[in-house]
N, C-alpha and C positions, 0 to 999 in steps of 0.2 A: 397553881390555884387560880393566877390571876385570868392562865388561858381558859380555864376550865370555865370561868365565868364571863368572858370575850365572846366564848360560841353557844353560851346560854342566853346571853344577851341578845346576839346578832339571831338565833331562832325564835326569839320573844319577836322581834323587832320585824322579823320576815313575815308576821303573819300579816301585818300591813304593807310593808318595804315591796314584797314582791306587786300583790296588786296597785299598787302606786307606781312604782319602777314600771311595769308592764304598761299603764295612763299614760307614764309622763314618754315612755319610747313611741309609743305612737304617734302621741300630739306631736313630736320631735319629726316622727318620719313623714307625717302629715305636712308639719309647717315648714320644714328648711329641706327635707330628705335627705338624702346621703347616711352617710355613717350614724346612730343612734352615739354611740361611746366613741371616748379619746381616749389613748393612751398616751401616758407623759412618763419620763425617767422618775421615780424615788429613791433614796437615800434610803436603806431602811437600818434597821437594827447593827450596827458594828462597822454601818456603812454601805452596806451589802446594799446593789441597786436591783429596781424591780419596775413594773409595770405599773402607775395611777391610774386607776380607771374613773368616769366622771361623766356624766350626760354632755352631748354636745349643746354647747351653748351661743354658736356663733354660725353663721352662714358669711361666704365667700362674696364682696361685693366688689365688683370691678370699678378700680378707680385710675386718675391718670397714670400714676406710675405702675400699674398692676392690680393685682388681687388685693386686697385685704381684710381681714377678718373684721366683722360685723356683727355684735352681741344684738341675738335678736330681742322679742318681747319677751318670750317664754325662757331666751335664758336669765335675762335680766332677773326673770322673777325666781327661779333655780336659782340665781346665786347669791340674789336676797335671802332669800328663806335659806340656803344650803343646802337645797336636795337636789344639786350638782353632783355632790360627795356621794349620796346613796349605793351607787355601783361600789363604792369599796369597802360592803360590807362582805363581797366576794373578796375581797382581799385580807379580810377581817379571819375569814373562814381558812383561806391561805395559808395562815398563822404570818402574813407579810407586814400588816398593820395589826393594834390593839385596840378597842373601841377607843380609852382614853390615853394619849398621852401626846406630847410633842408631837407637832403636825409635820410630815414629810418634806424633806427639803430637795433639790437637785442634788445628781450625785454628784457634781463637779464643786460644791461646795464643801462638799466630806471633809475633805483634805485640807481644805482653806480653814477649819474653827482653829481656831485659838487651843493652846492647849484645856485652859481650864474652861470651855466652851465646848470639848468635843464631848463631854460626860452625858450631853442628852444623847447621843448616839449609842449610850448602854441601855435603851428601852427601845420596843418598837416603836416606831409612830401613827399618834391615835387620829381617830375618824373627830374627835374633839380633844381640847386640852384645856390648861390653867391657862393659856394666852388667848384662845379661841373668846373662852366668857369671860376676858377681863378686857377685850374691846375689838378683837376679829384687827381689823384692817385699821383702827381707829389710835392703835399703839405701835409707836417707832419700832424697827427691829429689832433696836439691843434690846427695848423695853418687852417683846415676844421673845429674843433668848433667854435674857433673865430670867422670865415668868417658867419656862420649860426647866430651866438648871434647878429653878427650885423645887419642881414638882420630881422630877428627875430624884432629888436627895431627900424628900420627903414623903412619898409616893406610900401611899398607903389604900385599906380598902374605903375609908372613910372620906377620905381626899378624893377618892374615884366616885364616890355615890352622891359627893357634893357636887363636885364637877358634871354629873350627869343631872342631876336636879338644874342647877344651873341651865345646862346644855337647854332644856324642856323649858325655860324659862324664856332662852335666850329665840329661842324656833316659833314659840309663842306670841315673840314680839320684835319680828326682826327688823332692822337698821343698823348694824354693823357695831354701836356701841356697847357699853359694858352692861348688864343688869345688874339690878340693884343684889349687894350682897358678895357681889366681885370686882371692885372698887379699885380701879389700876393704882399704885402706890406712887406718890411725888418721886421718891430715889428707886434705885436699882435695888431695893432690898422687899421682896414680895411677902417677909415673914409678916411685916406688920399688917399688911393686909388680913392673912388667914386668921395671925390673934386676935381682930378685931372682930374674923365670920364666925372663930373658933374659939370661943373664951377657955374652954376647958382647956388649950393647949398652953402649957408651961412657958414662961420664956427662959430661954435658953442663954 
């Protein structure tokens, strides 16, 4: 059901996606040229790795010691807003990534989670998640495992339509921190949080 509603999403979401996608590859081959897309290694569901696709956001600038990569304006502002990510709504389509869940990691980390850490690797990972809108880049890493482990054991369709409301809040207003309503938690326990977004939920 969850896929069924992945690639319902992702053709709601094409009916802008592609002519945007289609703007931002041009301005892209206009302003830096070369390659429109990168490809990078993911992790994906069980482990299993795969292709990230992503707008290029950087051009090659010759420095003493050699090349190095140099975030231009246009990607600066793609990886503000996040429509860097766009391209993997083809991956969405894939069935490689979910719209929402735990963000894709390197596959050479797989192997390295902790036992009770590898359980987000039993869902695909999404194009957004519960760590994405509770502060992007703004929360430590264990503080982004945690928020996934949770959603991972909690994962519901409600949790998903929150998260995507979120997401629309977060695209709205971007700068990397949390939006109001997904409130990163002091300790490693994100229940408190969602009791707080989600009163009708029990505690447990």
């Amino acid at each position: 059901m969850k896929r069924a509603g992945d690639l319902a999403i992702t053709a709601l979401a094409g009916v802008t996606a592609i002519p945007l996608g289609l703007l931002i590859a041009v301005l892209i081959r206009c302003t830096t040229g070369g390659p429109v897309l990168v490809r990078r290694a993911g992790s994906g569901r069980h482990g299993r790795p795969f292709e990230i696709l992503t707008f290029r956001t950087t051009r090659e600038a010759r420095v003493q010691d050699g090349p190095a990569a140099r975030t231009t304006r246009l990607g600066a502002l793609l990886r503000r807003t996040g429509l860097e990510q766009l391209p993997q709504l083809w991956n969405v389509v894939r069935g490689e990534m979910a719209v929402v869940g735990p963000r894709p990691g390197p596959p050479e980390q797989a192997p390295q989670h902790a036992p009770h850490r590898s359980g987000r690797l039993a869902v695909r990972p999404g194009l957004t998640g519960w760590a994405q809108v509770g502060g992007r880049t703004g929360i430590s890493r264990s503080q982004r495992l945690e928020r996934d482990l949770w959603y991972v054991e909690h994962r519901s369709l409600r949790l998903d339509l929150r998260i995507l409301a979120l997401t629309v809040k977060l695209l709205l207003r971007p700068g990397g921190g949390p939006v109001s309503g997904a409130a990163v938690p002091a300790a490693p326990a994100p229940q408190a949080a969602v009791r707080s977004e989600e009163s009708a939920r029990p505690r447990s």
